[in-house]
C-alpha positions, 0 to 999 in steps of 0.5 A: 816854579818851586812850589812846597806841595803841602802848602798850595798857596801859589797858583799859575795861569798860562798867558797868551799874548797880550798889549801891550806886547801882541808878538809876545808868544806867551808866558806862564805866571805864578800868583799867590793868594792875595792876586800878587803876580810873583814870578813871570816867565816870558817864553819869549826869554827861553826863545820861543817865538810863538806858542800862544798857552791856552792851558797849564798842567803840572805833571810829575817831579814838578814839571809843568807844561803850557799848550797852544801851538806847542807845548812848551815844558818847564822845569820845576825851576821855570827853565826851559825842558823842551817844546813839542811842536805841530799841536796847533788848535790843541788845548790840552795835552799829555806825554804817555810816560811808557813810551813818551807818545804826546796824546792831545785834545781838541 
């Protein structure tokens, strides 16, 4: 998920599960201007069996995070930093740097 930052021309959606694979637990895409999918990573490929992303937030140094059921947090590179779990129904999500405390919304 390496992006040059002065110049946004890629954008990235979380997916939950969908056909034609329902257990699937979610991926996040990137996509470019034109609607042209780039990249694509399965959380199912990182062994995340269930998240179902309702949203997406880049944070600092370029990580980003899916939430859902968890939050699964990735590396600038798309690999795996780690996933918060119990964040069932939560929307929206952010770790308090100070003293890393996951603050959520629902």
């Amino acid at each position: 998920m390496e992006s040059d930052h002065r110049n946004v021309l890629r954008f990235y959606s979380a997916v939950g599960p969908e056909s034609p694979n329902p257990n699937n637990p979610g991926e996040v895409s990137e996509i470019d201007t034109t609607g042209k999918v780039l990249k694509t990573i399965d959380f199912a490929t990182l062994g995340i069996s269930s998240c179902s992303p309702t949203g997406l937030a880049v944070g600092g140094g370029g990580n980003s995070s899916a939430v859902g059921s968890q939050a699964v947090l990735l590396k600038p590179d798309g690999s795996l930093l780690t996933t918060v779990k119990g964040l069932d129904g939560t929307d929206e999500a952010v770790v308090r740097p100070e003293d890393r405390e996951v603050l959520r919304h629902r």
